[in-house]
BALOBA-1460 file (C-alpha; in Angstrom, 3 decimals):
// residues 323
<rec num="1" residu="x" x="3.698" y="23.686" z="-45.323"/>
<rec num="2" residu="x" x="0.343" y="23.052" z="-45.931"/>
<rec num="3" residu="x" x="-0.852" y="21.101" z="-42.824"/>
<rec num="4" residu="x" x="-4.539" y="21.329" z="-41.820"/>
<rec num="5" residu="x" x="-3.894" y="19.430" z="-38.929"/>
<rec num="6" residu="x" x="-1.435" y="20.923" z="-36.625"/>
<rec num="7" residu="x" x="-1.546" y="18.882" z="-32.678"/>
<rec num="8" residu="x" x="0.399" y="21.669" z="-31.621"/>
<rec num="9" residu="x" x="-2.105" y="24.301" z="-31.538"/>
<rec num="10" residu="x" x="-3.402" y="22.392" z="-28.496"/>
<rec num="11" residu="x" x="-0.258" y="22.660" z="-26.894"/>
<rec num="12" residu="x" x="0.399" y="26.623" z="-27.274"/>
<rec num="13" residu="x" x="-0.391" y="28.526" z="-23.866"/>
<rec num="14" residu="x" x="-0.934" y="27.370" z="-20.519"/>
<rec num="15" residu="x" x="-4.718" y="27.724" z="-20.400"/>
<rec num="16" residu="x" x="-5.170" y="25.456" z="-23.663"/>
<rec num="17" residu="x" x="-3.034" y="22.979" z="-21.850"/>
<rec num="18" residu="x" x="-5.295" y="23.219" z="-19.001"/>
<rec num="19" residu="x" x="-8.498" y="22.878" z="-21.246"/>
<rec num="20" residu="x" x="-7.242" y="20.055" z="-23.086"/>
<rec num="21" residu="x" x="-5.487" y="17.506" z="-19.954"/>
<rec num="22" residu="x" x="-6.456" y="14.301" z="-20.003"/>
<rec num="23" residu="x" x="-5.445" y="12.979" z="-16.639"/>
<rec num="24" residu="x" x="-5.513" y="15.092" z="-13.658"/>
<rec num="25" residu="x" x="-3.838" y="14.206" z="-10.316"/>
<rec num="26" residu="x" x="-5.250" y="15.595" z="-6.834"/>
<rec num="27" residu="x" x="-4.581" y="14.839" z="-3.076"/>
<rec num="28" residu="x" x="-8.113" y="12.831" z="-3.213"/>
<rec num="29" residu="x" x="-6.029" y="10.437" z="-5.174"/>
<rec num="30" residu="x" x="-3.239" y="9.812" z="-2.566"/>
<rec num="31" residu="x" x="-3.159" y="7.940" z="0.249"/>
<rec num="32" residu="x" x="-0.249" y="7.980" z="2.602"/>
<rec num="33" residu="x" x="1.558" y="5.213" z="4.029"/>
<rec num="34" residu="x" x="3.072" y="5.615" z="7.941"/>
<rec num="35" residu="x" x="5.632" y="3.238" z="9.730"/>
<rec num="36" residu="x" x="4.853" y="3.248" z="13.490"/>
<rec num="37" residu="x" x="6.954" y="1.697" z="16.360"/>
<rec num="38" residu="x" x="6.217" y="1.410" z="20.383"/>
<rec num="39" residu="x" x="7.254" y="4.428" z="22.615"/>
<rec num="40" residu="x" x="7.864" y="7.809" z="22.456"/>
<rec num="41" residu="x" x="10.347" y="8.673" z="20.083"/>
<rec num="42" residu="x" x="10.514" y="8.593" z="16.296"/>
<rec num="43" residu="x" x="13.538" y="6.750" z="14.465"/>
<rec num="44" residu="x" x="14.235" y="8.285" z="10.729"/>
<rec num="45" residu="x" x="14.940" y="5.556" z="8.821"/>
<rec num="46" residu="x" x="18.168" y="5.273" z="6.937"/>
<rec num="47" residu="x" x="17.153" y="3.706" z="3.606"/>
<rec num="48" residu="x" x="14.338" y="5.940" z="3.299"/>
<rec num="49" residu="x" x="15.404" y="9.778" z="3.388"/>
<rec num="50" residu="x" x="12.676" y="11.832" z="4.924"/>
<rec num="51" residu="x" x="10.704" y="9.060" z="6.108"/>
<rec num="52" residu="x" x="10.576" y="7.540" z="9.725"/>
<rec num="53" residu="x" x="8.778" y="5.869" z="12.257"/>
<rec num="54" residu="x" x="6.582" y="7.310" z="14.505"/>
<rec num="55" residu="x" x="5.607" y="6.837" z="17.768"/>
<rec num="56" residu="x" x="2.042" y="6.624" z="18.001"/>
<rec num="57" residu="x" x="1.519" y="10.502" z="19.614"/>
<rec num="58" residu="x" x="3.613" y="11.565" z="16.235"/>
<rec num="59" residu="x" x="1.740" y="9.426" z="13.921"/>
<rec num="60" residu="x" x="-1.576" y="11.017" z="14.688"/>
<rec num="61" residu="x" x="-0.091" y="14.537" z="14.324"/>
<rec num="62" residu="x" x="1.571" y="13.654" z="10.579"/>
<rec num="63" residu="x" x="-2.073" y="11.719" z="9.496"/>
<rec num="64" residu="x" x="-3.812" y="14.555" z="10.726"/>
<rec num="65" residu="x" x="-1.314" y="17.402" z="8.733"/>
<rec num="66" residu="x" x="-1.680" y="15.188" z="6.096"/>
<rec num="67" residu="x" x="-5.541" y="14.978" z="6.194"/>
<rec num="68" residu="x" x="-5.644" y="18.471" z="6.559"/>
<rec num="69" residu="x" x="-3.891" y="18.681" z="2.642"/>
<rec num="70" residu="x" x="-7.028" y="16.836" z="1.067"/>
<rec num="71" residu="x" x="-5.358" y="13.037" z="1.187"/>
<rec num="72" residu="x" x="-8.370" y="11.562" z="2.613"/>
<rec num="73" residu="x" x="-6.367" y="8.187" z="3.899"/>
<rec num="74" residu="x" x="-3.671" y="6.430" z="5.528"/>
<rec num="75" residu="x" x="-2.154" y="2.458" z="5.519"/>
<rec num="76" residu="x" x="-0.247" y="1.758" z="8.606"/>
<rec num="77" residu="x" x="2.958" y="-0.202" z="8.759"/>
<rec num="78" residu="x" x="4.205" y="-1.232" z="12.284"/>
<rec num="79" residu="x" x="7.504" y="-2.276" z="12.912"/>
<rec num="80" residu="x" x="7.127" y="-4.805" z="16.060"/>
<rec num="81" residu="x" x="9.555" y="-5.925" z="18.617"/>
<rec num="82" residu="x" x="11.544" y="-8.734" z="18.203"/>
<rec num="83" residu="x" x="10.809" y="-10.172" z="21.632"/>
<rec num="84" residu="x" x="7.014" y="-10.023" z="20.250"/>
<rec num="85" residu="x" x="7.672" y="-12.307" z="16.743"/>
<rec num="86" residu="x" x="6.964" y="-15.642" z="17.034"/>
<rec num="87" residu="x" x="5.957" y="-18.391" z="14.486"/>
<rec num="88" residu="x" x="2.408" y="-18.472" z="15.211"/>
<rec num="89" residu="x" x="2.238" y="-14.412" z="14.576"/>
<rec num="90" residu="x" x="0.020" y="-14.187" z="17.620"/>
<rec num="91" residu="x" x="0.914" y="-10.478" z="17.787"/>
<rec num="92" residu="x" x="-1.242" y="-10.282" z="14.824"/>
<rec num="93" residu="x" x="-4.855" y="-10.035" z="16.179"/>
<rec num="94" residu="x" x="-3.748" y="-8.675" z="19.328"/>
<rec num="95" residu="x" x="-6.077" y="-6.527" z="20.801"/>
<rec num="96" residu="x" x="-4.513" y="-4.331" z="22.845"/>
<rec num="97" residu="x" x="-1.132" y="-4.095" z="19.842"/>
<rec num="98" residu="x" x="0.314" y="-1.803" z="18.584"/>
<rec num="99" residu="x" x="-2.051" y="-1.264" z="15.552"/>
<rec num="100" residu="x" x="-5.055" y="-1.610" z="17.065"/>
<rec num="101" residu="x" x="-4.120" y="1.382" z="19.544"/>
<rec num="102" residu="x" x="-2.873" y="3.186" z="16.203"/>
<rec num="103" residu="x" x="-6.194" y="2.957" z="14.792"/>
<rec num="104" residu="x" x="-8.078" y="4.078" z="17.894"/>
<rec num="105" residu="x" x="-5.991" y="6.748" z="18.187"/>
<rec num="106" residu="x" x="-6.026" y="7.892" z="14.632"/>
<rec num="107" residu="x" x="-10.011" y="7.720" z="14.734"/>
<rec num="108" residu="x" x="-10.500" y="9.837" z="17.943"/>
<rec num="109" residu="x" x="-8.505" y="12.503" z="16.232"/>
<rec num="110" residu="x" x="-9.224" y="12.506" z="12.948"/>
<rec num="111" residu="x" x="-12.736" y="11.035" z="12.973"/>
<rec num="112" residu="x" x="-13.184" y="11.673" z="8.840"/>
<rec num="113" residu="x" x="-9.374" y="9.931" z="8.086"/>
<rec num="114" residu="x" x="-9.828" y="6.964" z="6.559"/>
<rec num="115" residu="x" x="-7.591" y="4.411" z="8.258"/>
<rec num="116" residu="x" x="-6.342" y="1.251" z="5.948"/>
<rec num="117" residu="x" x="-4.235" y="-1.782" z="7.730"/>
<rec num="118" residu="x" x="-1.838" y="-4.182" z="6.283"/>
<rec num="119" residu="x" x="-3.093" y="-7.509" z="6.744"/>
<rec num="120" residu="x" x="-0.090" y="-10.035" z="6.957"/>
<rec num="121" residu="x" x="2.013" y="-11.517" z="9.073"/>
<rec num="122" residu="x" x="5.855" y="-10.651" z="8.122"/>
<rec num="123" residu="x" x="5.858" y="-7.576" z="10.486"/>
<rec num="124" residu="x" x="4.715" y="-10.692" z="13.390"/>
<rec num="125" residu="x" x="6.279" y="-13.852" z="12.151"/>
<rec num="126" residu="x" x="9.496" y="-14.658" z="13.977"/>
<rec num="127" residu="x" x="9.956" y="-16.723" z="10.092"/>
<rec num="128" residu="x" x="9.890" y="-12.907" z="8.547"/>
<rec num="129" residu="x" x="7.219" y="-14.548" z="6.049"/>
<rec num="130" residu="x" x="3.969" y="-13.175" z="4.969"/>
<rec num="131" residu="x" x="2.545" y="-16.436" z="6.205"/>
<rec num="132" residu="x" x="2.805" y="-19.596" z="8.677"/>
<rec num="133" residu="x" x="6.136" y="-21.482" z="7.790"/>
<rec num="134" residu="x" x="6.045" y="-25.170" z="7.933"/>
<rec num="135" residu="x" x="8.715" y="-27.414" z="9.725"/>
<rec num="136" residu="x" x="9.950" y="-28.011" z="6.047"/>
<rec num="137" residu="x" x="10.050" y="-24.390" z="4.416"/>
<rec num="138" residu="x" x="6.653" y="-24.333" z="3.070"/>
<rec num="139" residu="x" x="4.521" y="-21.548" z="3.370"/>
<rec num="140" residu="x" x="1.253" y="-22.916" z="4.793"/>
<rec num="141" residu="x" x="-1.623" y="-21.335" z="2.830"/>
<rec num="142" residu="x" x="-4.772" y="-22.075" z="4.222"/>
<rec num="143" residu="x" x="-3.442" y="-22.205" z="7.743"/>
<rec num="144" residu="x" x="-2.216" y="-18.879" z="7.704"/>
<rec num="145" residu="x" x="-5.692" y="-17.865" z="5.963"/>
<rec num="146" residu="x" x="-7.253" y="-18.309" z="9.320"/>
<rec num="147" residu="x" x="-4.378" y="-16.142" z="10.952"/>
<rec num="148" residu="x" x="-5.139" y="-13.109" z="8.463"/>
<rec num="149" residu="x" x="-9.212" y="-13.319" z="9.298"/>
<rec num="150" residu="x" x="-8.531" y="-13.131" z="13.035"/>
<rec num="151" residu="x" x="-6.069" y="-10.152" z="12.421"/>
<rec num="152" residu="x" x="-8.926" y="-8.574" z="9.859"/>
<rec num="153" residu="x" x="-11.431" y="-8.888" z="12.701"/>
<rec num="154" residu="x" x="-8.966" y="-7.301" z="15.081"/>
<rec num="155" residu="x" x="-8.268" y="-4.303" z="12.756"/>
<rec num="156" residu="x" x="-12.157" y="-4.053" z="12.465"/>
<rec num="157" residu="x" x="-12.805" y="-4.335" z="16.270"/>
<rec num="158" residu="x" x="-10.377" y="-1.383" z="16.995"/>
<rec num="159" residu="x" x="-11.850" y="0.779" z="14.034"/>
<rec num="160" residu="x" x="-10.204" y="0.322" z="10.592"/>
<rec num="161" residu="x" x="-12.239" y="1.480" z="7.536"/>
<rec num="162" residu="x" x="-10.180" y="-0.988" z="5.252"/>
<rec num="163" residu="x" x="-8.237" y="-3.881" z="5.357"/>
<rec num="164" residu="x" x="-5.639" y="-4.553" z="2.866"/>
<rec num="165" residu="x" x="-4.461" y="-8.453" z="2.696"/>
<rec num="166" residu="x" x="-0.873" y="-7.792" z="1.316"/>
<rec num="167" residu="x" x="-0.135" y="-11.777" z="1.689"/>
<rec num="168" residu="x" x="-1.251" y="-13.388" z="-1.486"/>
<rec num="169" residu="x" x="-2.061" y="-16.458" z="-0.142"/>
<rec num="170" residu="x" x="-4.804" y="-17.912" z="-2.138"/>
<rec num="171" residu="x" x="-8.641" y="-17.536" z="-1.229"/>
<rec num="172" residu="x" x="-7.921" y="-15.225" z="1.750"/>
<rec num="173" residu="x" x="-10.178" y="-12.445" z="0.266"/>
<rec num="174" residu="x" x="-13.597" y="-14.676" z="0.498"/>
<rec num="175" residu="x" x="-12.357" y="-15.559" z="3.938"/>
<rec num="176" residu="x" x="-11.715" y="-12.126" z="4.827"/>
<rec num="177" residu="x" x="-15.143" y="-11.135" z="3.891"/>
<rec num="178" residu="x" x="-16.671" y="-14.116" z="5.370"/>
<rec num="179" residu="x" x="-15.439" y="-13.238" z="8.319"/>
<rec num="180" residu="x" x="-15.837" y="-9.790" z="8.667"/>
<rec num="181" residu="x" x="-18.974" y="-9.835" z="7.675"/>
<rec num="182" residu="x" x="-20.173" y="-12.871" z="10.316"/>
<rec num="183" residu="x" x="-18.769" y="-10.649" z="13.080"/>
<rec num="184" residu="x" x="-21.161" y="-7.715" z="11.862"/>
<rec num="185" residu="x" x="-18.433" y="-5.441" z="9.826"/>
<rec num="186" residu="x" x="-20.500" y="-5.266" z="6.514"/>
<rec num="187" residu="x" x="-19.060" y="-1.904" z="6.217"/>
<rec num="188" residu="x" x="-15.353" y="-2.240" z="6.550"/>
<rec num="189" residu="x" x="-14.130" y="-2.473" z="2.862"/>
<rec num="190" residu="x" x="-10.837" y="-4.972" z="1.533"/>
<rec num="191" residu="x" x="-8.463" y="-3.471" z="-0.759"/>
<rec num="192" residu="x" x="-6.378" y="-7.051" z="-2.131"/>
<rec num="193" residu="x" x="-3.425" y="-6.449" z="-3.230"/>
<rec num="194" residu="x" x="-4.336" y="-8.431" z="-6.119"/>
<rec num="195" residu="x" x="-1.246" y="-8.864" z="-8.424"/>
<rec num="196" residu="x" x="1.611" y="-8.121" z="-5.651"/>
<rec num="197" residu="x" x="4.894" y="-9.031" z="-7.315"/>
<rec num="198" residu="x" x="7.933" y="-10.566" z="-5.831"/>
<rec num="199" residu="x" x="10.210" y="-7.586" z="-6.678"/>
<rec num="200" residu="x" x="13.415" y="-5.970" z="-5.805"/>
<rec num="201" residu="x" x="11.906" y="-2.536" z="-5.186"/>
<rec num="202" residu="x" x="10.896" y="-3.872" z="-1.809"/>
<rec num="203" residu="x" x="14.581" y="-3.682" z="-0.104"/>
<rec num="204" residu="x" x="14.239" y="-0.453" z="1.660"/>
<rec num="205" residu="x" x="10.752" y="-1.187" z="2.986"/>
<rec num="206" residu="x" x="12.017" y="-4.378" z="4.698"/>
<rec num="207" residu="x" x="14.735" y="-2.689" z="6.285"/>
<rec num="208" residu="x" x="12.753" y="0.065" z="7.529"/>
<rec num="209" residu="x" x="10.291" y="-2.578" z="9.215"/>
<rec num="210" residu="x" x="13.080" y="-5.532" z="10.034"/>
<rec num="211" residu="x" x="10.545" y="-7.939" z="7.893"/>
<rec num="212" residu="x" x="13.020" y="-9.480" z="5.599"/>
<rec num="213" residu="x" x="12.494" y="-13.468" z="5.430"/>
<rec num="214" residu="x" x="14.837" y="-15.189" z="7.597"/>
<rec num="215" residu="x" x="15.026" y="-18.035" z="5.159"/>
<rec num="216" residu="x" x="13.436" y="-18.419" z="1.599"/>
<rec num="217" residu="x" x="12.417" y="-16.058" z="-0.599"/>
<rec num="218" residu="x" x="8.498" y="-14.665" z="-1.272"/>
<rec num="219" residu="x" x="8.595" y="-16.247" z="-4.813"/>
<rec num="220" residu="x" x="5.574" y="-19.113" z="-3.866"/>
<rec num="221" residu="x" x="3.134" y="-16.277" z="-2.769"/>
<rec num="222" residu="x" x="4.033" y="-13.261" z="-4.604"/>
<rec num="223" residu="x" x="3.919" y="-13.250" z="-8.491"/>
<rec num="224" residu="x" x="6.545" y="-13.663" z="-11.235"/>
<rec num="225" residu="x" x="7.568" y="-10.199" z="-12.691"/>
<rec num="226" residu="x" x="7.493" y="-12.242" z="-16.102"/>
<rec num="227" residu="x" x="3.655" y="-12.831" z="-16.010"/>
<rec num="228" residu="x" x="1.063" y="-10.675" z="-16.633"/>
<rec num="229" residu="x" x="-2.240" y="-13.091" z="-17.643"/>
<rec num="230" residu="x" x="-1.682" y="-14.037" z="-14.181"/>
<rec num="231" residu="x" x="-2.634" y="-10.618" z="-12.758"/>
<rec num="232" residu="x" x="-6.294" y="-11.323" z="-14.627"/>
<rec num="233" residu="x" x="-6.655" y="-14.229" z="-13.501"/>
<rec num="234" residu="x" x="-5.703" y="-13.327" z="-9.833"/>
<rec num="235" residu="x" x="-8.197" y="-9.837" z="-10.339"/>
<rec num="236" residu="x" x="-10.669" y="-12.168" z="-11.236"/>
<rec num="237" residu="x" x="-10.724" y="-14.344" z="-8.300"/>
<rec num="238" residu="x" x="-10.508" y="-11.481" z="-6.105"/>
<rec num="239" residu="x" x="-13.426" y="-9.338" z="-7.339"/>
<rec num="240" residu="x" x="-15.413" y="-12.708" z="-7.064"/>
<rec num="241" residu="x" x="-14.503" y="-13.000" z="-3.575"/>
<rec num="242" residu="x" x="-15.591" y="-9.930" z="-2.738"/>
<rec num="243" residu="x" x="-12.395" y="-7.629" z="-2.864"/>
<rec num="244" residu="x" x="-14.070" y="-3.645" z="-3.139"/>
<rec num="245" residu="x" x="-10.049" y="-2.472" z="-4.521"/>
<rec num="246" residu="x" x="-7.993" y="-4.319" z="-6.260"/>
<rec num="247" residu="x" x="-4.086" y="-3.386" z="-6.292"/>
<rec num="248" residu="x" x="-1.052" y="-3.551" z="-8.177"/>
<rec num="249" residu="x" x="2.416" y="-3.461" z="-6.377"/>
<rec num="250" residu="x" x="4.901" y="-2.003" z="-7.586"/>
<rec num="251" residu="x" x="3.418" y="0.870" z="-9.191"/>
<rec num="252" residu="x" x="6.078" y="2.468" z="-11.952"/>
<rec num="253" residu="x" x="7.407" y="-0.982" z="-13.522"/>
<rec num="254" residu="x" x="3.811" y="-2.386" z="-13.744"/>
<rec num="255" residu="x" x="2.233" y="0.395" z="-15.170"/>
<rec num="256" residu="x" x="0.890" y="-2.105" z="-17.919"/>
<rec num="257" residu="x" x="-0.813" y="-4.382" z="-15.158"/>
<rec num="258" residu="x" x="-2.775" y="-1.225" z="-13.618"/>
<rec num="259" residu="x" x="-3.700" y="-0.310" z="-17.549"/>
<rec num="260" residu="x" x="-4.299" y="-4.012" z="-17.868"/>
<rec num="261" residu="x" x="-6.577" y="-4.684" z="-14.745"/>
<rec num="262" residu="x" x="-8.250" y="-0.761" z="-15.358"/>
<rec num="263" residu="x" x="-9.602" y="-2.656" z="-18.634"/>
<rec num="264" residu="x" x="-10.809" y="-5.795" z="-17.346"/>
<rec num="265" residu="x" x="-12.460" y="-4.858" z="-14.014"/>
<rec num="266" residu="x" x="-15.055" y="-1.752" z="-13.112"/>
<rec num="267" residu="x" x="-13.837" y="-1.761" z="-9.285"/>
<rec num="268" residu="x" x="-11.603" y="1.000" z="-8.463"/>
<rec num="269" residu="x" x="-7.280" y="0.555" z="-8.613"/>
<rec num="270" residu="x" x="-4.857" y="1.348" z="-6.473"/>
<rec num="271" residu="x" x="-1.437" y="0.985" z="-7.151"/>
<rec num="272" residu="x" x="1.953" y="1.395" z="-4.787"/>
<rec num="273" residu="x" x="4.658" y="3.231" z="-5.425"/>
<rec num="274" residu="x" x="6.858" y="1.447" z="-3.241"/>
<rec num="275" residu="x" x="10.206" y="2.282" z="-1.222"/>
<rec num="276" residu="x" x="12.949" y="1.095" z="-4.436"/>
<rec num="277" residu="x" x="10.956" y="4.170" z="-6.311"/>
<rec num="278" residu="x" x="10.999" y="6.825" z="-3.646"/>
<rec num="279" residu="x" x="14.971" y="5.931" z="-2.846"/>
<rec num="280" residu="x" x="15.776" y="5.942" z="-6.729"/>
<rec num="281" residu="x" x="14.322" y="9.237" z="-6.663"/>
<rec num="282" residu="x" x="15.757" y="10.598" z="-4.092"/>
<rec num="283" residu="x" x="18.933" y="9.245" z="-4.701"/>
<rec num="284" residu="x" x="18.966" y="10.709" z="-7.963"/>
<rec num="285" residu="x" x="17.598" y="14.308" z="-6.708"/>
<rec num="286" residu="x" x="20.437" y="13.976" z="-3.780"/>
<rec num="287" residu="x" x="23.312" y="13.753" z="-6.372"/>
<rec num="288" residu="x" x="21.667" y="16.791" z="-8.683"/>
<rec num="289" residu="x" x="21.014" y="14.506" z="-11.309"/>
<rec num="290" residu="x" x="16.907" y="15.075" z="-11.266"/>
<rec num="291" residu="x" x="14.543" y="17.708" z="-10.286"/>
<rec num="292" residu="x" x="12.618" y="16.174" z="-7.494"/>
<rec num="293" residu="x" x="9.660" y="17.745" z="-7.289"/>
<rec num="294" residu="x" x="8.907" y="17.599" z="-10.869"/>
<rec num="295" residu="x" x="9.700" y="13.311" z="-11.538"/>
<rec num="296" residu="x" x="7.412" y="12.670" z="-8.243"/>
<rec num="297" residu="x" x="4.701" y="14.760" z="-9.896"/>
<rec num="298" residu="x" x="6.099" y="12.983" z="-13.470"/>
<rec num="299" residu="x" x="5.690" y="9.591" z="-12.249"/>
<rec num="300" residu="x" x="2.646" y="10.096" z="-10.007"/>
<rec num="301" residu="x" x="0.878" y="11.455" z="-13.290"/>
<rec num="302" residu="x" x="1.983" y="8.275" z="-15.397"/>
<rec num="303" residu="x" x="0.585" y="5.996" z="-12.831"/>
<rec num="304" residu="x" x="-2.885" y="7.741" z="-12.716"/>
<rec num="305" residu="x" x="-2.766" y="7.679" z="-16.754"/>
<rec num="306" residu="x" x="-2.136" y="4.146" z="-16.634"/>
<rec num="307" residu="x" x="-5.345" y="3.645" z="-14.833"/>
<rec num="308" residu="x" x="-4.968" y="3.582" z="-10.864"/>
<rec num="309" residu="x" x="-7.282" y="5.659" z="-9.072"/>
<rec num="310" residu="x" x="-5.693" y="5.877" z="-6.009"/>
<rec num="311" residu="x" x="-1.923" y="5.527" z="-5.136"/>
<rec num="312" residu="x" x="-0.011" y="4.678" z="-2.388"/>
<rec num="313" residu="x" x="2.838" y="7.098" z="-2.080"/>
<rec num="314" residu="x" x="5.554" y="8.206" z="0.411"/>
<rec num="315" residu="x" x="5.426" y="11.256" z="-1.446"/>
<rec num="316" residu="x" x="1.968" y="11.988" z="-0.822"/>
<rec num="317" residu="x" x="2.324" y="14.868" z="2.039"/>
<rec num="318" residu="x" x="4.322" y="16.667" z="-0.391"/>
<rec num="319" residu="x" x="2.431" y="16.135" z="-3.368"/>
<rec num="320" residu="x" x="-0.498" y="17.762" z="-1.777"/>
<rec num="321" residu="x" x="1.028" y="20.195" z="-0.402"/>
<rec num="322" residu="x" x="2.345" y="21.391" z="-3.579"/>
<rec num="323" residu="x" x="-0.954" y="20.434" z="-5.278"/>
């Protein structure tokens, strides 16, 4: 054949595969999200193989293995007591919570961890919602708005380097910064999850954190799978408000929202590969149907080409450790 173009001579050896990669993946890309409960012991939890949640002792020992890989952050998920929910999420911006001792604990250790908080109110809310609930099933927007700043400015107070509204209530990013930045904490960054979908993929995490709604469903707050202007238009608002990250949630089925938002924004993307990925894949590596350590690295690679600089990833100790 006479082909004067042949792709494949940049695909023969190792080293021209090297020269010629496109998108590279490295534990500065990761960041790690940890469960954390009150008291001493850690529980594994049962819908996520090799996960768990730690006690707060434990927690700064994983972050700080974990830091010591090259993943330069965490995002802390607490899983509060019942006896502690109640419909006002007053738990929230407690100052002497869970969380907040999290963070100062983290910090002390691990002074060059970057430490990232969920800001929302399921893990609080006696309702299991993101936000207030009204006496009628509405999700109260603007009330809850003022919830999320007070929890922001607790996060702040106890040390956080980022907050990371994972609500979706509308105009809580200008509050946030408003806030924060009244109270003197110009430096503490917000990472929105701008286009946070209301997906199925989220099961496992909700078990693993007893946040599931009591009553309802997320689908007033959290986006339609079906649209995708809507993640521009929600990016939009958010950079405009003064959001430093903007994320997509879930990662792997949204891979065209991260390449969508990569082209219409210049702030950095994160994406999150949430709990219904890491369980299909370890499901599937389980029954011998995949190679584990090669999909993670496979699907962690597709969401960096997609566009995401950074990704949330239960995989993430691993991943650099392997890396």
């Amino acid at each position: 054949m006479n082909l004067p173009i042949r792709p494949r001579r940049n695909r023969q050896s190792p080293a021209i595969r090297d020269l010629v990669r496109e998108t590279v993946l490295t534990p500065g890309n990761l960041i790690y999200p940890l469960f954390l409960q009150d008291g001493s012991d850690n529980t594994p939890i049962s819908a996520m193989p090799g996960c768990q949640r730690w006690c707060v002792e434990d927690l700064v020992k994983e972050a700080g293995e974990a830091h010591a890989l090259g993943i330069p952050a965490v995002v802390l998920f607490p899983r509060i007591p019942d006896e502690l929910k109640t419909s006002g999420a007053e738990e929230s911006y407690n100052d002497e919570g869970l969380v907040p001792r999290a963070i100062k604990a983290l910090k002390a250790a691990h002074p060059t961890l970057m430490v990232i908080t969920d800001v929302a109110l399921d893990p609080y809310n006696s309702d299991g919602h993101d936000g207030l609930v009204a006496t009628d099933g509405r999700i109260l927007n603007d009330e809850t708005v003022e919830v999320l700043c007070q929890q922001a400015l607790c996060h702040a107070r106890a040390g956080a380097d980022i907050v990371a509204p994972s609500d979706m209530m509308d105009g809580r990013v200008e509050a946030l910064r408003e806030a924060l930045d009244d109270a003197g904490f110009t430096q503490v960054s917000i990472m929105s999850y701008t286009a946070k979908y209301a997906s199925a993929y989220y099961g496992p995490f909700r078990g693993a954190l007893d946040s599931a709604p009591k009553a309802g469903d997320k689908k007033t707050y959290q986006m339609d799978p079906a649209n995708a202007l809507e993640a521009l238009r929600e990016a939009s608002l958010d950079e405009a408000e003064g959001a430093d990250i903007l994320m997509v949630k879930p990662a792997g089925p949204y891979l065209d929202i991260i390449t969508r938002l990569r082209d219409a924004t210049t702030l950095p993307i994160a994406a999150y590969q949430v709990s219904g990925e890491y369980l299909m894949i370890k499901a599937g590596a389980a029954a011998g149907w995949l190679d584990e350590d090669k999909v993670v690295m496979e699907s962690l690679l597709g969401i960096r080409r997609a566009g995401a600089n950074m990704i949330l990833t239960y995989f993430a100790k691993k991943v650099a450790a392997v890396l």
